[in-house]
Backbone bond lengths (Angstrom), bond angles and torsions (degrees), N, CA, C in turn:
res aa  C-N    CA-C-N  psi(-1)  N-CA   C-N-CA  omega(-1)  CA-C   N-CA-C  phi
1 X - - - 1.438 - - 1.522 109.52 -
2 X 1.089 115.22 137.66 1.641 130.96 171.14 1.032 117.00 -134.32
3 X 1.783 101.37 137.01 1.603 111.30 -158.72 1.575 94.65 -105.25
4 X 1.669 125.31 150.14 1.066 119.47 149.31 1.721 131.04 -99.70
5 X 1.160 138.45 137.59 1.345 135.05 -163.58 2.292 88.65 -88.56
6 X 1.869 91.35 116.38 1.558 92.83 172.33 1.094 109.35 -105.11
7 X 1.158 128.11 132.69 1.761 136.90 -163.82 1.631 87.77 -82.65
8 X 0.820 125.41 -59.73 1.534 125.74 -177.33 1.631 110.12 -26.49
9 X 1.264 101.33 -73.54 1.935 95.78 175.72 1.135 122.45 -91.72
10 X 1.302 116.96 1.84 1.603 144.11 -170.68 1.459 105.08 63.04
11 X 1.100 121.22 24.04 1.706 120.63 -174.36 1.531 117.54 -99.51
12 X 1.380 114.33 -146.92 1.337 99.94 -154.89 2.352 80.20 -142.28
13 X 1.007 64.04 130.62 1.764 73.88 -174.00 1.892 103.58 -101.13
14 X 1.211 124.57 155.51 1.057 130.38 -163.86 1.688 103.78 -122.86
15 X 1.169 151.23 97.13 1.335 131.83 -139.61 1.438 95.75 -134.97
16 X 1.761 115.95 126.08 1.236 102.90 173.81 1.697 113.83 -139.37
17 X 1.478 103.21 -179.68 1.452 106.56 -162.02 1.403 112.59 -38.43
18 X 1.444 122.87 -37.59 1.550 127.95 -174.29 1.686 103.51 -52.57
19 X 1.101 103.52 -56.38 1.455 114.53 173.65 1.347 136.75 -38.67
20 X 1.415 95.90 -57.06 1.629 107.33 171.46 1.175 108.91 -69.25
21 X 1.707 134.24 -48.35 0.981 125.29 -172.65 1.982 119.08 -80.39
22 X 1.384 106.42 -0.02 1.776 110.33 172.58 2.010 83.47 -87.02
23 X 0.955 124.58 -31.78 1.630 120.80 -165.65 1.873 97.09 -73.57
24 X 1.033 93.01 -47.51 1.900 87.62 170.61 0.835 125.61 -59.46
25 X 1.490 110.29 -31.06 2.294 113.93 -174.46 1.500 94.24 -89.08
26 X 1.403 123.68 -23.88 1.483 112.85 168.24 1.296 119.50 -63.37
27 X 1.827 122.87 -47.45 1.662 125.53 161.14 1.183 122.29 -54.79
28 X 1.291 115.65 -22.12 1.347 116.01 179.44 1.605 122.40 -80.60
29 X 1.640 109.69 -26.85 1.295 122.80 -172.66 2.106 93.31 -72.72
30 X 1.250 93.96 -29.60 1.962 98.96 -161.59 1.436 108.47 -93.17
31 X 1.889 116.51 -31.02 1.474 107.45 170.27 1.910 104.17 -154.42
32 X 0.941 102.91 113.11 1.593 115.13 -158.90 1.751 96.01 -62.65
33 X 1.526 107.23 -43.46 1.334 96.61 -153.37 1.771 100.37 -99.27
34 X 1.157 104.34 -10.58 1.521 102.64 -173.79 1.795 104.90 -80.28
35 X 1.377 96.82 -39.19 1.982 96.33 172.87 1.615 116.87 -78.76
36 X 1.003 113.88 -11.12 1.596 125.38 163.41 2.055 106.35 -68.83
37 X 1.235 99.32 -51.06 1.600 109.13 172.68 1.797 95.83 -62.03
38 X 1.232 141.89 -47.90 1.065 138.00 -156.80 1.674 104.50 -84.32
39 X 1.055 123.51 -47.87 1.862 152.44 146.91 1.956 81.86 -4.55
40 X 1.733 99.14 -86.85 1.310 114.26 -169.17 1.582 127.34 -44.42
41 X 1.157 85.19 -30.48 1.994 114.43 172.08 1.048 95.81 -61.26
42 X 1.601 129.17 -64.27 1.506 126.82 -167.10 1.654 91.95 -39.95
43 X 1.908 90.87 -87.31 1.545 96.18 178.02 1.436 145.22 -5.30
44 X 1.736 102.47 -41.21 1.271 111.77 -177.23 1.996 97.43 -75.51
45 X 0.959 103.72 -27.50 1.537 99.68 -154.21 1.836 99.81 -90.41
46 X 0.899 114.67 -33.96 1.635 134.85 141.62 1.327 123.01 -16.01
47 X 1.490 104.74 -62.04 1.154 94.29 157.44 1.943 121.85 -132.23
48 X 1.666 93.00 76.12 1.222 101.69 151.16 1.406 103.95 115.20
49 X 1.139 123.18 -35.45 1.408 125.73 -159.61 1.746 104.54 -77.16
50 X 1.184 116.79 167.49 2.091 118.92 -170.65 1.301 90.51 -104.17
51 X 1.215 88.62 143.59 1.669 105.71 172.28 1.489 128.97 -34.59
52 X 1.435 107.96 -65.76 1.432 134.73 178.60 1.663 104.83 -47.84
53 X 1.997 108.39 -47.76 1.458 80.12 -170.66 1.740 103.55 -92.66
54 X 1.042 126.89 44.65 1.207 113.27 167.38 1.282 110.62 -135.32
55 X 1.421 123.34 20.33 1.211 131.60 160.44 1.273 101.93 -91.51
56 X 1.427 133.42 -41.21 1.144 122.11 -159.60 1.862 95.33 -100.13
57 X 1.659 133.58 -43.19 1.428 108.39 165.63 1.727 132.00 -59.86
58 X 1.502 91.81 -7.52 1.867 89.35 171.07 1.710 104.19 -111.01
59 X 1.267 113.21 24.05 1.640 113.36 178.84 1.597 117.17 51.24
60 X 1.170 132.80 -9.23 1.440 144.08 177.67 1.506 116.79 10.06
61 X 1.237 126.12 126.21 1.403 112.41 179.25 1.474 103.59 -132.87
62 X 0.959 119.54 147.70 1.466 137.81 -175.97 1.658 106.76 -79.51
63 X 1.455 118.61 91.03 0.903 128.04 -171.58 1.865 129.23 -90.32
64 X 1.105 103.62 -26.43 2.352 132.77 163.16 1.330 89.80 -171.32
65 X 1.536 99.02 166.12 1.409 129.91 127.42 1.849 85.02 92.16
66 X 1.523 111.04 -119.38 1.539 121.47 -175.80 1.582 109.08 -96.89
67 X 1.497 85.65 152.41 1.774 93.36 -170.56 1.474 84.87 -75.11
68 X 1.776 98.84 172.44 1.624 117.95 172.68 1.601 108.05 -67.93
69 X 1.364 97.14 -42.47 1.536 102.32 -171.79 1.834 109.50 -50.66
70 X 1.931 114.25 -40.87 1.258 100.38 -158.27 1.664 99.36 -76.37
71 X 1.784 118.92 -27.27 1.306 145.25 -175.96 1.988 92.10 -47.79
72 X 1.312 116.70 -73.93 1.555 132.37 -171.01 1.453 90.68 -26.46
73 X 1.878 98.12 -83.42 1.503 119.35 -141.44 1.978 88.68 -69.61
74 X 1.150 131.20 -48.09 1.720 116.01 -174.23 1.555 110.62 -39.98
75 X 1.498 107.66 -44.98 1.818 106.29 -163.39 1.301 106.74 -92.41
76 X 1.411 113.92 -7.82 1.976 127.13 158.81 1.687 89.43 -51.91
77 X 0.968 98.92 -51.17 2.324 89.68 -155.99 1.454 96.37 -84.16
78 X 1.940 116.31 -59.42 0.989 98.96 168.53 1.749 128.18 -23.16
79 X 1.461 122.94 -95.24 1.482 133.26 159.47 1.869 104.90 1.25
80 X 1.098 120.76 -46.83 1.511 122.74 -172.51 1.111 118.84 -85.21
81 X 1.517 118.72 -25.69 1.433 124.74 173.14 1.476 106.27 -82.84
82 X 1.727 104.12 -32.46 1.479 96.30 -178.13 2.098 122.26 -70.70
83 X 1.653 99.06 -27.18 1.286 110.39 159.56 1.083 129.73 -77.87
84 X 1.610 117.74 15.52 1.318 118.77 167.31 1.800 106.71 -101.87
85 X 1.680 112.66 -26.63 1.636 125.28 -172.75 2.103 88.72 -81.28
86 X 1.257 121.71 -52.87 1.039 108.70 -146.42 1.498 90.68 -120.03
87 X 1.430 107.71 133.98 2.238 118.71 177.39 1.866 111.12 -62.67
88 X 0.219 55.95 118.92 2.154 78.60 151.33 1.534 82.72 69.22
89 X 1.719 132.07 47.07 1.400 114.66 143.53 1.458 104.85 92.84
90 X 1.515 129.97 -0.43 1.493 150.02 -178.31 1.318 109.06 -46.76
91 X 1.458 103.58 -50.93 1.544 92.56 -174.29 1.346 132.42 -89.51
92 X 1.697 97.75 -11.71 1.454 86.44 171.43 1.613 135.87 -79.93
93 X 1.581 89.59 4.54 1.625 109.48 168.87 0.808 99.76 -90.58
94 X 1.604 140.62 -49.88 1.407 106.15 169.96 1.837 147.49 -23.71
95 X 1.482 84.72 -43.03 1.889 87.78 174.50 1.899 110.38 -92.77
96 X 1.512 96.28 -23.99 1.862 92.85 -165.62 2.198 85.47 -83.85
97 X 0.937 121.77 -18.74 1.788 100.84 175.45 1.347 97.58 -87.06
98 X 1.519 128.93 -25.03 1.297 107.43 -173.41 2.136 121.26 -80.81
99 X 1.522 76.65 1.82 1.886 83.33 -170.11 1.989 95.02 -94.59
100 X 1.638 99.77 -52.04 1.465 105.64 165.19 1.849 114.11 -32.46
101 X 1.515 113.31 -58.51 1.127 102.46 176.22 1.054 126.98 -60.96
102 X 1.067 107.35 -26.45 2.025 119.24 -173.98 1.640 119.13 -52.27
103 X 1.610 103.11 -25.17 1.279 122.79 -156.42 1.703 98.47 -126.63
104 X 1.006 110.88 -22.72 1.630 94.34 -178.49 1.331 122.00 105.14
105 X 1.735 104.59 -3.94 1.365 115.35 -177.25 1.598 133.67 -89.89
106 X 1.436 127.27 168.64 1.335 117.56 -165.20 1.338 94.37 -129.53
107 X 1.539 112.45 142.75 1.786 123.17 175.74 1.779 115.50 -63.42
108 X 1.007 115.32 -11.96 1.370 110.62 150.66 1.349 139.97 -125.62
């Protein structure tokens, strides 16, 4: 589980896969190809790459709902906690094939 800090109530938000992925079918309904670029961002960071630089080599733009940046860095820790429950990196495919499928997309 990963919390986000919301300046709004100053509290601590609890954010999970359902979430992120209703926040993608919402970017997706408003810009097909720019949340597909963001999709790939996950991907990139998925496997291995830091948040920061793949916001700025895939240009990322904040299109509704959550920035890329909070999207990147949540499924960065998420992904790490999940490679701590499941061996050789299993689970974090669990959520990045299940978002890939969501969309129609392919890991390369």
């Amino acid at each position: 589980m990963v919390f986000i800090y919301s300046p709004d109530n100053e509290g601590l938000w609890l954010i999970s896969h359902d979430e992120i992925l209703e926040d993608l079918r919402l970017k997706f309904q408003t810009n097909q190809s720019e949340t597909e670029n963001l999709i790939y961002g996950l991907l990139d960071v998925c496997n291995g790459k830091e948040p920061d630089d793949v916001i700025i080599n895939r240009d990322l733009k904040t299109i509704n709902g959550l920035e890329p940046e909070k999207l990147l860095k949540v499924y960065k820790w998420i992904w790490g906690q999940e490679d701590c429950n499941y061996p050789n990196a299993e689970g974090r495919w669990l959520s990045m094939n299940a978002i890939l499928s969501e969309f129609n997309l392919k890991k390369d």
